[in-house]
NUDO-891247 format. One record per residue (C-alpha): residue number from 1; x, y, z. Coordinates in Angstrom, 2 decimals, m for minus. Layout:
# NUDO-891247
<pt><k>NUM</k><X>X</X><Y>Y</Y><Z>Z</Z></pt>
...
//
This chain:
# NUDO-891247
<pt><k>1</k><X>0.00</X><Y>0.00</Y><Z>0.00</Z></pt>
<pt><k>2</k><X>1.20</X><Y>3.69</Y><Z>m0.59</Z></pt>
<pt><k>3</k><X>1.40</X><Y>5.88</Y><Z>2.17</Z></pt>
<pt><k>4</k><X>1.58</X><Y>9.63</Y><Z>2.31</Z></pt>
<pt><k>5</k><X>3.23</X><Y>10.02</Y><Z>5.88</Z></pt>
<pt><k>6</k><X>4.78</X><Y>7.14</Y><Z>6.55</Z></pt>
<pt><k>7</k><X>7.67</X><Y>4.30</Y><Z>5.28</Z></pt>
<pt><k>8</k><X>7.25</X><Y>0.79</Y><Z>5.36</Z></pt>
<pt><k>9</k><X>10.08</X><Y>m1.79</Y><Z>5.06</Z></pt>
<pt><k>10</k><X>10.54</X><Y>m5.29</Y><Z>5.30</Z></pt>
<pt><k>11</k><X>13.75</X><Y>m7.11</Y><Z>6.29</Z></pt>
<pt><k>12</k><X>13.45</X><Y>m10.57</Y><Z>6.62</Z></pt>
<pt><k>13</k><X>10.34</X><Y>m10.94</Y><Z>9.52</Z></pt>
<pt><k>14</k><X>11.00</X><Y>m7.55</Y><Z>10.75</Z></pt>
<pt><k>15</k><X>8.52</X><Y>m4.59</Y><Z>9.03</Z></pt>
<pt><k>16</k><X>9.99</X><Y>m1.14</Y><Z>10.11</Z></pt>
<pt><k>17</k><X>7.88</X><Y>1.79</Y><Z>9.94</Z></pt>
<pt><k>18</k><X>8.91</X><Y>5.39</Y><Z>9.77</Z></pt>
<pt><k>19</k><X>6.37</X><Y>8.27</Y><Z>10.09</Z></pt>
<pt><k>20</k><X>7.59</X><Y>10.50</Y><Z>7.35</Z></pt>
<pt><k>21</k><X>6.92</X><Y>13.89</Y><Z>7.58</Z></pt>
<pt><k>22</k><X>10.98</X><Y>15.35</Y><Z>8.78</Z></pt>
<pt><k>23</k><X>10.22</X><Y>18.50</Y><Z>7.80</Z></pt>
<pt><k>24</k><X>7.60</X><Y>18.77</Y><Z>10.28</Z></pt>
<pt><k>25</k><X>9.34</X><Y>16.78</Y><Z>13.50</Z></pt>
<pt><k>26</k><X>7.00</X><Y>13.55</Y><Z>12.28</Z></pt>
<pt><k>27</k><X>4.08</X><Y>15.16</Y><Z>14.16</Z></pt>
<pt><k>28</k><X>1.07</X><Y>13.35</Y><Z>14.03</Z></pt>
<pt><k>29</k><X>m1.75</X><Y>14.63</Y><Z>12.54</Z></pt>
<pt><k>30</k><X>m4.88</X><Y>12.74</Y><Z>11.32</Z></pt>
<pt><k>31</k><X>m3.69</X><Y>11.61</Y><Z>8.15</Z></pt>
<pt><k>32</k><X>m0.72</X><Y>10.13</Y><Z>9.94</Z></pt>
<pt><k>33</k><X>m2.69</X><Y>8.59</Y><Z>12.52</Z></pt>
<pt><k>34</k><X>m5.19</X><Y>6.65</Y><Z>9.91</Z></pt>
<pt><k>35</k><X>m1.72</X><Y>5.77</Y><Z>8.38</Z></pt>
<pt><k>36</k><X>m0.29</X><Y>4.11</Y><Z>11.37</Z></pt>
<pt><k>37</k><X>m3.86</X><Y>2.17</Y><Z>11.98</Z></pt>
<pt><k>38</k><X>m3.29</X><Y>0.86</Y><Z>8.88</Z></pt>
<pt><k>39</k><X>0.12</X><Y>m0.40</Y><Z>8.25</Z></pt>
<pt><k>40</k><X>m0.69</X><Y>m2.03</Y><Z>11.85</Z></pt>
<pt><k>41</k><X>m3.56</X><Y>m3.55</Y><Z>11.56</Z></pt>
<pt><k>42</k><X>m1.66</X><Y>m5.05</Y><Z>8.27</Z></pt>
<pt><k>43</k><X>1.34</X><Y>m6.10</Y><Z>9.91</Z></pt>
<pt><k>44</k><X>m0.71</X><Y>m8.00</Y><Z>12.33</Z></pt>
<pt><k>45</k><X>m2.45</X><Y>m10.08</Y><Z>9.70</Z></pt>
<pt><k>46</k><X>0.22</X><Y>m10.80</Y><Z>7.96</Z></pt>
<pt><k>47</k><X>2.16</X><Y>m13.91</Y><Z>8.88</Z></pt>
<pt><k>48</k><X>5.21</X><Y>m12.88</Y><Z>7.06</Z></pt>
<pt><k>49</k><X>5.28</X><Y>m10.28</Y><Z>9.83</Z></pt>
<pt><k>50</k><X>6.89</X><Y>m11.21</Y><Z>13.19</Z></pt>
<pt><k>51</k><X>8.03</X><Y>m8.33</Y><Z>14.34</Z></pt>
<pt><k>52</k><X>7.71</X><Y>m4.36</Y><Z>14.05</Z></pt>
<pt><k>53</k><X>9.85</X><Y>m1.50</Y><Z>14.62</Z></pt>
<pt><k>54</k><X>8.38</X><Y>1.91</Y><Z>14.97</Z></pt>
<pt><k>55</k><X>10.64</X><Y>5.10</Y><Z>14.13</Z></pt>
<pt><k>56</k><X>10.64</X><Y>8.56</Y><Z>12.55</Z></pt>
<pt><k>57</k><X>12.49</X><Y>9.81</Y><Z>9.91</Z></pt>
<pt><k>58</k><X>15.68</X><Y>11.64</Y><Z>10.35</Z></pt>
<pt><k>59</k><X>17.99</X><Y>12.17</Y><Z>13.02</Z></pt>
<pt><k>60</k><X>15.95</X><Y>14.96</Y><Z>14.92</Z></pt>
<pt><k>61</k><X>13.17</X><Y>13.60</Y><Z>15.96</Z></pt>
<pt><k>62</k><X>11.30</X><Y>10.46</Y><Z>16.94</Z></pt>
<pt><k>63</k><X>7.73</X><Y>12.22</Y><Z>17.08</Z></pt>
<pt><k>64</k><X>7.80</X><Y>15.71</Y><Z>18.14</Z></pt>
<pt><k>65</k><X>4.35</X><Y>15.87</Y><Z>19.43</Z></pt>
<pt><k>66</k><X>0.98</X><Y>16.15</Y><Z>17.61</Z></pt>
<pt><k>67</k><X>0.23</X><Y>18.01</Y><Z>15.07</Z></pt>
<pt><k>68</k><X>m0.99</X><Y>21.62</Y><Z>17.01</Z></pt>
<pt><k>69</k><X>m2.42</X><Y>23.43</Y><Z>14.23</Z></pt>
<pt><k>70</k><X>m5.43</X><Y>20.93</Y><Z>13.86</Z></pt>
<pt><k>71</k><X>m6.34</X><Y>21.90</Y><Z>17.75</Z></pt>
<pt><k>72</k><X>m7.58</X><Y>25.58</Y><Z>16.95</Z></pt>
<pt><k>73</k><X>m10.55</X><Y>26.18</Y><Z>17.06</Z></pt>
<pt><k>74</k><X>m11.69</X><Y>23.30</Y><Z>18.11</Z></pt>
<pt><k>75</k><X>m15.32</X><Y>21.96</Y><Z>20.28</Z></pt>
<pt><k>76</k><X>m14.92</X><Y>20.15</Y><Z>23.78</Z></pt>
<pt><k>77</k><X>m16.76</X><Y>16.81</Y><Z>21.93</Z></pt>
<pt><k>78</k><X>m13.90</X><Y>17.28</Y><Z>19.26</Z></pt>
<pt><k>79</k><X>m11.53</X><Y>17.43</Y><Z>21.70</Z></pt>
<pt><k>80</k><X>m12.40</X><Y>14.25</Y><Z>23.28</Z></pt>
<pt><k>81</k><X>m12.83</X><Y>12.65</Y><Z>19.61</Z></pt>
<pt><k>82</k><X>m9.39</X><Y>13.75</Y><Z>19.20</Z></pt>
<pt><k>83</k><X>m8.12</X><Y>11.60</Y><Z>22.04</Z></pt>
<pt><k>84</k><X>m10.49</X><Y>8.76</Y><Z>21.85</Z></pt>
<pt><k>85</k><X>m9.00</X><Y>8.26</Y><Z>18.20</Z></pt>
<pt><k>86</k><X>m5.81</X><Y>8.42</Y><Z>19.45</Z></pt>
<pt><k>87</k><X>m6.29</X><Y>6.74</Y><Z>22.30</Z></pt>
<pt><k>88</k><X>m7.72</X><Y>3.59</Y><Z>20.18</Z></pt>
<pt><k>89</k><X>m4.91</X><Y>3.25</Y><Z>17.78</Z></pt>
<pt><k>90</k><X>m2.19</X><Y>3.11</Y><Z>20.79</Z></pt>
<pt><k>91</k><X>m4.07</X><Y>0.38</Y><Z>22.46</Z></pt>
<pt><k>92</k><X>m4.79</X><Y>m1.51</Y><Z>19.20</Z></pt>
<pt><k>93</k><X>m0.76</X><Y>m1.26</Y><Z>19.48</Z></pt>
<pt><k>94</k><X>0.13</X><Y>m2.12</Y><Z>22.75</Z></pt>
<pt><k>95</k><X>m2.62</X><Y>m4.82</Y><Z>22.92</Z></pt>
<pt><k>96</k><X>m1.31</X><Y>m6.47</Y><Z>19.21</Z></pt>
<pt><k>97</k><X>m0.61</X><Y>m9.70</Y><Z>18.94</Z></pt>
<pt><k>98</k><X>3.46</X><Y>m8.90</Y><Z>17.89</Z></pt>
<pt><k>99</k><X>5.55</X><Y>m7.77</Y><Z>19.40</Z></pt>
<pt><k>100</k><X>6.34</X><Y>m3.80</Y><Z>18.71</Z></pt>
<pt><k>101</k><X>10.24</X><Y>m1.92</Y><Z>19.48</Z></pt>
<pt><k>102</k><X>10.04</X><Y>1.71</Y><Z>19.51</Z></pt>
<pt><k>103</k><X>13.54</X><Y>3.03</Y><Z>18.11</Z></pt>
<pt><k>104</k><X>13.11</X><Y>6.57</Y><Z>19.40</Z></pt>
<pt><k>105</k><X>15.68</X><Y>8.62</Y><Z>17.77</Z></pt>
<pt><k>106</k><X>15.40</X><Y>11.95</Y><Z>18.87</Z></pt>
<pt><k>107</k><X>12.68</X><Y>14.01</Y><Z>20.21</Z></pt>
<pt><k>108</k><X>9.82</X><Y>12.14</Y><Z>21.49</Z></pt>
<pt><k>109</k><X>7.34</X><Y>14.60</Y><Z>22.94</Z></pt>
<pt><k>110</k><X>3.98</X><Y>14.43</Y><Z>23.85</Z></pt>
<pt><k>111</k><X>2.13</X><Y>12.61</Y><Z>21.50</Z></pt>
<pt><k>112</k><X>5.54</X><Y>11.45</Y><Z>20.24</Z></pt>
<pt><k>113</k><X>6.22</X><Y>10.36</Y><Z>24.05</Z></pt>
<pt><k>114</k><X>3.16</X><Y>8.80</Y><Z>24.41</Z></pt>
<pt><k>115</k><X>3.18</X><Y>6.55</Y><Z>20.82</Z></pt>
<pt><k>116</k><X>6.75</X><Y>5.06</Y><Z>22.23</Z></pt>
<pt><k>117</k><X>5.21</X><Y>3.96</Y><Z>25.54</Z></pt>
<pt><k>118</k><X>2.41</X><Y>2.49</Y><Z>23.74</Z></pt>
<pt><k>119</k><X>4.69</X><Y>m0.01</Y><Z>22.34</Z></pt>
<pt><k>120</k><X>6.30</X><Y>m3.00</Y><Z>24.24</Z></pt>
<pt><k>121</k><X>9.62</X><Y>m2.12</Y><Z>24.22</Z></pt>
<pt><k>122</k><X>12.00</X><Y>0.79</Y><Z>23.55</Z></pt>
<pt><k>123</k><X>15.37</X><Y>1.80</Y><Z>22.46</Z></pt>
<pt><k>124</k><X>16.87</X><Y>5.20</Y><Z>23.00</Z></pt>
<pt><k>125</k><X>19.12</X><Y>6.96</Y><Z>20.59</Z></pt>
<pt><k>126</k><X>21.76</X><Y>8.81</Y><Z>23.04</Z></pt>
<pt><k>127</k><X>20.25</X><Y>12.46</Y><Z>21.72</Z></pt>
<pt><k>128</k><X>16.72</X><Y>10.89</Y><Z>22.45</Z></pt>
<pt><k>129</k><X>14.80</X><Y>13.71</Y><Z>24.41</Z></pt>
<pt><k>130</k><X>11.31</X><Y>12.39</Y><Z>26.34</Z></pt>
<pt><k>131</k><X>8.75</X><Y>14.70</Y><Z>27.97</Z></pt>
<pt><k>132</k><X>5.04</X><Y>15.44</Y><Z>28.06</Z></pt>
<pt><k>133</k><X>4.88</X><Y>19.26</Y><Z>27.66</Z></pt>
<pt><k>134</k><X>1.18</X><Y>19.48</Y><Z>27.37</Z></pt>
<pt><k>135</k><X>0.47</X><Y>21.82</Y><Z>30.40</Z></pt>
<pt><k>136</k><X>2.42</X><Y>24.34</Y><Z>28.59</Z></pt>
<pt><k>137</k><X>m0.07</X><Y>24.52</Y><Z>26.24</Z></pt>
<pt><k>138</k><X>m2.84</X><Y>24.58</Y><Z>28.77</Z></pt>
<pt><k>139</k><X>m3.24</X><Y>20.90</Y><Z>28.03</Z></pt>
<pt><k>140</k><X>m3.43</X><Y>17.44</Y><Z>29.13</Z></pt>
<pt><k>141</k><X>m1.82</X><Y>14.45</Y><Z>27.66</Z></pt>
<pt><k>142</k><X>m4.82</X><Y>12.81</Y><Z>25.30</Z></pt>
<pt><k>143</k><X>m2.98</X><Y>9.54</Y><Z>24.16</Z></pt>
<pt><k>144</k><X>m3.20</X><Y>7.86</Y><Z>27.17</Z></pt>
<pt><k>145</k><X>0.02</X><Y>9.99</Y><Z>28.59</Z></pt>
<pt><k>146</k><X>m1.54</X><Y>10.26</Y><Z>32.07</Z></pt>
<pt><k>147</k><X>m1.73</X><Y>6.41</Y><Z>32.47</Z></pt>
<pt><k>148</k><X>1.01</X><Y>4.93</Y><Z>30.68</Z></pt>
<pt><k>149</k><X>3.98</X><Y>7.16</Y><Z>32.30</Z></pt>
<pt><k>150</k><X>2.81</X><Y>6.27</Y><Z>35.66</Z></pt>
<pt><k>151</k><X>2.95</X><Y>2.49</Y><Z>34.69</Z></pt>
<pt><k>152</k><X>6.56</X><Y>3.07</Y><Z>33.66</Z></pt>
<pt><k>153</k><X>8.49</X><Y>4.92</Y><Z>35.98</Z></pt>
<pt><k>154</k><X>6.15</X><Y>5.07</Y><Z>39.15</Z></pt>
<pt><k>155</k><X>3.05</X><Y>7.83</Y><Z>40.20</Z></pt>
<pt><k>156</k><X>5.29</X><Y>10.54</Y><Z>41.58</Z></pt>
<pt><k>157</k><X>8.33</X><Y>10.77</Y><Z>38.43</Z></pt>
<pt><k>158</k><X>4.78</X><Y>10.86</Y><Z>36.57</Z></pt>
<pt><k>159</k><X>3.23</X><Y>13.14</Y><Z>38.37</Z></pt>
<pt><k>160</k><X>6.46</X><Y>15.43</Y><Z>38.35</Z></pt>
<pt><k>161</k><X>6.85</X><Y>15.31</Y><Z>34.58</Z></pt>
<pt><k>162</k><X>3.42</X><Y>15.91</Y><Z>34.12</Z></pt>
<pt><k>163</k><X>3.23</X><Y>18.92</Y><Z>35.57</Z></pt>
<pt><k>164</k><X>6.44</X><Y>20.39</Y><Z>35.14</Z></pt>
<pt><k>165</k><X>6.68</X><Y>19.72</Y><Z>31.51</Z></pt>
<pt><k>166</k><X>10.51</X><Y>18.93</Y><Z>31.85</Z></pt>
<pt><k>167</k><X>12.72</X><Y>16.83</Y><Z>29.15</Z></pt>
<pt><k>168</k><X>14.30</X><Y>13.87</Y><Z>30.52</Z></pt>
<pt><k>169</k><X>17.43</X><Y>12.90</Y><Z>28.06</Z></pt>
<pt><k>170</k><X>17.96</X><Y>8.97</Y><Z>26.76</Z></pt>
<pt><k>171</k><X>20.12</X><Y>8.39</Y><Z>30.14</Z></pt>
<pt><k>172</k><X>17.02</X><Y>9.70</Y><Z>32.21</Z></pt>
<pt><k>173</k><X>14.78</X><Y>7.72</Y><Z>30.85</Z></pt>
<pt><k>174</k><X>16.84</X><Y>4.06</Y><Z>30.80</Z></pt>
<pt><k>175</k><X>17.59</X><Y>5.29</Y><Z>34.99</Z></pt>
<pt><k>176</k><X>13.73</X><Y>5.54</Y><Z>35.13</Z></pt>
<pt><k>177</k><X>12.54</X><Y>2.36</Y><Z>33.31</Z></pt>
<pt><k>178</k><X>11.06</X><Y>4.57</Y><Z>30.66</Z></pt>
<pt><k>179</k><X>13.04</X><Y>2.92</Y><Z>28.21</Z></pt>
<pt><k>180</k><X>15.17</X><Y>m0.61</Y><Z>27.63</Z></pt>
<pt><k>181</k><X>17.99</X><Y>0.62</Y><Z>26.35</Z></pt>
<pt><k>182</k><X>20.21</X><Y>3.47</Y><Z>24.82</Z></pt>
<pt><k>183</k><X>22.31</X><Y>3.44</Y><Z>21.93</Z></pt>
<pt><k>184</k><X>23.98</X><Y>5.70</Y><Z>19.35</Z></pt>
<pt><k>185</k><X>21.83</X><Y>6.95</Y><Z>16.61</Z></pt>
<pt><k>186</k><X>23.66</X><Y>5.02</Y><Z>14.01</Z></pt>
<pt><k>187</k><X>23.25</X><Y>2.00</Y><Z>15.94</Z></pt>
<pt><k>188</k><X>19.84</X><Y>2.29</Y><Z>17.21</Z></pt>
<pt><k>189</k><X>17.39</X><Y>0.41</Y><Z>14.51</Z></pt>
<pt><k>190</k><X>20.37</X><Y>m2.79</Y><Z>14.73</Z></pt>
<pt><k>191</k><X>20.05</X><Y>m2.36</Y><Z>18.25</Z></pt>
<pt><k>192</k><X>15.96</X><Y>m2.96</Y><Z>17.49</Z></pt>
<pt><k>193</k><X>16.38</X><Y>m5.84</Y><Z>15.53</Z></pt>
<pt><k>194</k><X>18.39</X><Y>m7.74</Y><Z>18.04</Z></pt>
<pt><k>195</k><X>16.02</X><Y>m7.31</Y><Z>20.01</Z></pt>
<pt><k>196</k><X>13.35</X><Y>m9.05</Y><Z>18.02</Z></pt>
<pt><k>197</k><X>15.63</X><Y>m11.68</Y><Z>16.08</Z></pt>
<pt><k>198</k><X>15.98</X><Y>m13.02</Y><Z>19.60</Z></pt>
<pt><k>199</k><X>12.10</X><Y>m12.64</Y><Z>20.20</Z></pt>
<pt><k>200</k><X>11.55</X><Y>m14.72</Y><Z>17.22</Z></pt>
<pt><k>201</k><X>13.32</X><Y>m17.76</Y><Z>17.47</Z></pt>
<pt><k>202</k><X>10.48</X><Y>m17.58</Y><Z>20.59</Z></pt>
<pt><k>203</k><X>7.05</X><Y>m19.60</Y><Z>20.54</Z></pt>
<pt><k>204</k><X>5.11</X><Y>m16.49</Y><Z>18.51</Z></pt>
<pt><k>205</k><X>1.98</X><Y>m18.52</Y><Z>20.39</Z></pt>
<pt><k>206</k><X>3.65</X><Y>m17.44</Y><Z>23.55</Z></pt>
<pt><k>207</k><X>4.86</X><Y>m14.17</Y><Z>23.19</Z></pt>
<pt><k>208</k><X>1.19</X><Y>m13.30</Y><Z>21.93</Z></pt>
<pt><k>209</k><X>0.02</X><Y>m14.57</Y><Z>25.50</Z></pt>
<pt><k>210</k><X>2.43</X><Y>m12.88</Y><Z>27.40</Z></pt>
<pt><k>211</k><X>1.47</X><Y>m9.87</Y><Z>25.42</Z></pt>
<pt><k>212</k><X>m2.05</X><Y>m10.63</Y><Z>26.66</Z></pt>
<pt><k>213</k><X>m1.34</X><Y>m11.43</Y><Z>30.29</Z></pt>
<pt><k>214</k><X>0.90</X><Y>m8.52</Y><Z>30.58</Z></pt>
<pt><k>215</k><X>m2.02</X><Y>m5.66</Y><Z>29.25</Z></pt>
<pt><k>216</k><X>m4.53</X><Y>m7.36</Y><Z>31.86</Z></pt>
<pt><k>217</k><X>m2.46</X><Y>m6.50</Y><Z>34.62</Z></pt>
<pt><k>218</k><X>m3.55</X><Y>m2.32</Y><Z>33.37</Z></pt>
<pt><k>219</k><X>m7.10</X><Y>m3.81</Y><Z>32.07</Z></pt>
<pt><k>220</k><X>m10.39</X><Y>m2.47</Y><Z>34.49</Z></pt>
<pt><k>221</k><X>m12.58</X><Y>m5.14</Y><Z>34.98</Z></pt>
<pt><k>222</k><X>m9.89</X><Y>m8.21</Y><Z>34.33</Z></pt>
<pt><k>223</k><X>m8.41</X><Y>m10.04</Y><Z>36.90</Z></pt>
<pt><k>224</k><X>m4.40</X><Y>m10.60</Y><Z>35.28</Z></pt>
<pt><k>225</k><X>m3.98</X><Y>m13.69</Y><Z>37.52</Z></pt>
<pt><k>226</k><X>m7.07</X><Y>m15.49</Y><Z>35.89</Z></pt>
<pt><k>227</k><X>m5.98</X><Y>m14.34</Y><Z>32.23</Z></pt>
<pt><k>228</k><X>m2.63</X><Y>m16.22</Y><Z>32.89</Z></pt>
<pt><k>229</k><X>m4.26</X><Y>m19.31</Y><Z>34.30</Z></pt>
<pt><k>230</k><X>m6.24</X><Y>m19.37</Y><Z>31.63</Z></pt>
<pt><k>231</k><X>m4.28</X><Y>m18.94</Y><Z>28.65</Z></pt>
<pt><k>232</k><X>m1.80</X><Y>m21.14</Y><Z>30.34</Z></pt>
<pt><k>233</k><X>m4.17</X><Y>m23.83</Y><Z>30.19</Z></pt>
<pt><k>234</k><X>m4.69</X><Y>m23.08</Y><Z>26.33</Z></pt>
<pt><k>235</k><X>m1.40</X><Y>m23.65</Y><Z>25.67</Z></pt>
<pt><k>236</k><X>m1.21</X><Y>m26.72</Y><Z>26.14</Z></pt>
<pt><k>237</k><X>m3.33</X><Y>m27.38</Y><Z>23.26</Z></pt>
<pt><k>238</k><X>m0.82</X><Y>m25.79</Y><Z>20.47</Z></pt>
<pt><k>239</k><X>1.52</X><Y>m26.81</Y><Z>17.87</Z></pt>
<pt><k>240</k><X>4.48</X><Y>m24.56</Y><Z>19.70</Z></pt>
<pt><k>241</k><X>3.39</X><Y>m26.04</Y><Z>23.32</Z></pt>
<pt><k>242</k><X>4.25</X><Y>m30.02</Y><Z>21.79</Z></pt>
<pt><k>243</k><X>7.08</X><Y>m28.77</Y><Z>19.99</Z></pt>
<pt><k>244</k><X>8.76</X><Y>m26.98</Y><Z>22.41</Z></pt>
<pt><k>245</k><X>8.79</X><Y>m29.72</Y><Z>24.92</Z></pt>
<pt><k>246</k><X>9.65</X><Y>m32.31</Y><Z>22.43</Z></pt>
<pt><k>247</k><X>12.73</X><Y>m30.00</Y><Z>21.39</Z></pt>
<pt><k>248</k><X>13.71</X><Y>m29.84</Y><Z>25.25</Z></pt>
<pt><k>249</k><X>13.70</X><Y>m33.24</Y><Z>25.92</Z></pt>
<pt><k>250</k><X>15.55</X><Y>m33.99</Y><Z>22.40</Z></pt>
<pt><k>251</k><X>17.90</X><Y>m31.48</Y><Z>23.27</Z></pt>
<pt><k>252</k><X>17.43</X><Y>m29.60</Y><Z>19.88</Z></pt>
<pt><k>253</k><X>16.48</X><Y>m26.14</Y><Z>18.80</Z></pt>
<pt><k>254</k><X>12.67</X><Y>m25.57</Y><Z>18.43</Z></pt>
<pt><k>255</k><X>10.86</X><Y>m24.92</Y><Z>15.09</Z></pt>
<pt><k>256</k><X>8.27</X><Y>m23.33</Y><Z>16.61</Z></pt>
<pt><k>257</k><X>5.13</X><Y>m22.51</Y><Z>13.77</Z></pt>
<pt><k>258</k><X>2.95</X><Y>m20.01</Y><Z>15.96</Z></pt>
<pt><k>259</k><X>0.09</X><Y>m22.61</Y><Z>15.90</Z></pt>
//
């Protein structure tokens, strides 16, 4: 599919997508948004696919925030269509069934801030810059910023960068938990893939449930403990499950099939 605002590339099982728009710090506006839904939702259909790797375009920035000139002038019910959209697509994300490496290189602000924590992992470029400067604006974070960042690095960092609007550099952010690791710019997608070359040679049966067990844990309503029991039970009646143990006790590598 073409896109207007973002890249896609595939490399091996790994698709990496860039949000395109340099000139413009990769902010997100809607078109960019619908963009990312899509090459998603795609990715997670498509078997080919085993991993993805999120990243912007350039050496500046990661996402520098959303895009502010489509706030003016805006309704309170627009406003909270605004986030709810947003707010959707991040959680289709963080709740997909593969697993997702942010390779933040640069600034990752606001919205920017709050796309990386949506994924399941992240890597830092060493000039990565994090922060939710939304109060500066007379805002709030809409992209699920208030409830992600306290997941991460604990209520009262949240709290402070919340209201404070400070930048925390890539050093900051691996002390806080706020991301896995940091790594130079030229080395930072490589550092990505590693990451999920070592993922796939994984059960992707398994890594889909610990996806799944994992987002309960933050899920109203959903008692985590129950989710693991059962799709720990349901493992047992994969592909993966009787291939894995046979592998064990043969003392060979696994094949696994994701069935």
């Amino acid at each position: 599919m073409n896109y207007k605002n973002i890249l896609t590339q595939s490399e091996a099982e790994i698709l990496i997508i860039t949000i395109n728009r340099e000139e413009k710090l990769n902010a997100l506006n809607k078109e960019t948004l619908a963009e990312i839904k899509t090459a998603f939702e795609a990715a997670f259909s498509d078997e080919q696919v085993k991993g993805i790797i999120l990243t912007g375009s350039g050496g500046k920035a990661f996402v520098a925030g959303a895009d502010i000139s489509e706030f003016q002038n805006i309704s309170v019910e627009e406003g909270k269509a605004f986030a709810r959209n947003g707010q959707d697509i991040f959680s289709m994300i963080e709740k997909g069934p593969k697993p997702v490496v942010a390779a933040v290189n640069g600034f990752a602000l606001g919205g920017g801030c709050e796309l990386a924590m949506a994924c399941h992992l992240r890597v830092a470029s060493d000039n990565a810059k994090f922060g939710q400067p939304e109060v500066n604006l007379g805002l709030i974070p809409g992209y699920g910023g208030t409830q992600r960042l306290v997941q991460l690095v604990g209520k009262g960092k949240a709290m402070e960068l919340l209201m404070t609007a400070d930048m925390i550099n890539a050093q900051q952010a691996l002390e806080l938990g706020l991301v896995n690791y940091v790594t130079s710019l030229d080395g930072l997608i490589e550092k990505a893939k590693e990451l999920l070359y070592i993922i796939s040679t994984k059960s992707p049966v398994a890594i889909k449930e610990i996806i799944r067990c994992v987002d309960a844990y933050y899920t109203e309503g959903e008692d985590g403990f129950d989710t693991e029991i059962n799709q720990f039970g349901n493992c047992f009646d994969t592909e993966d499950f009787r291939e894995g143990t046979s592998a064990f006790l043969e003392k060979r590598k696994a094949n696994f099939t994701g069935k």
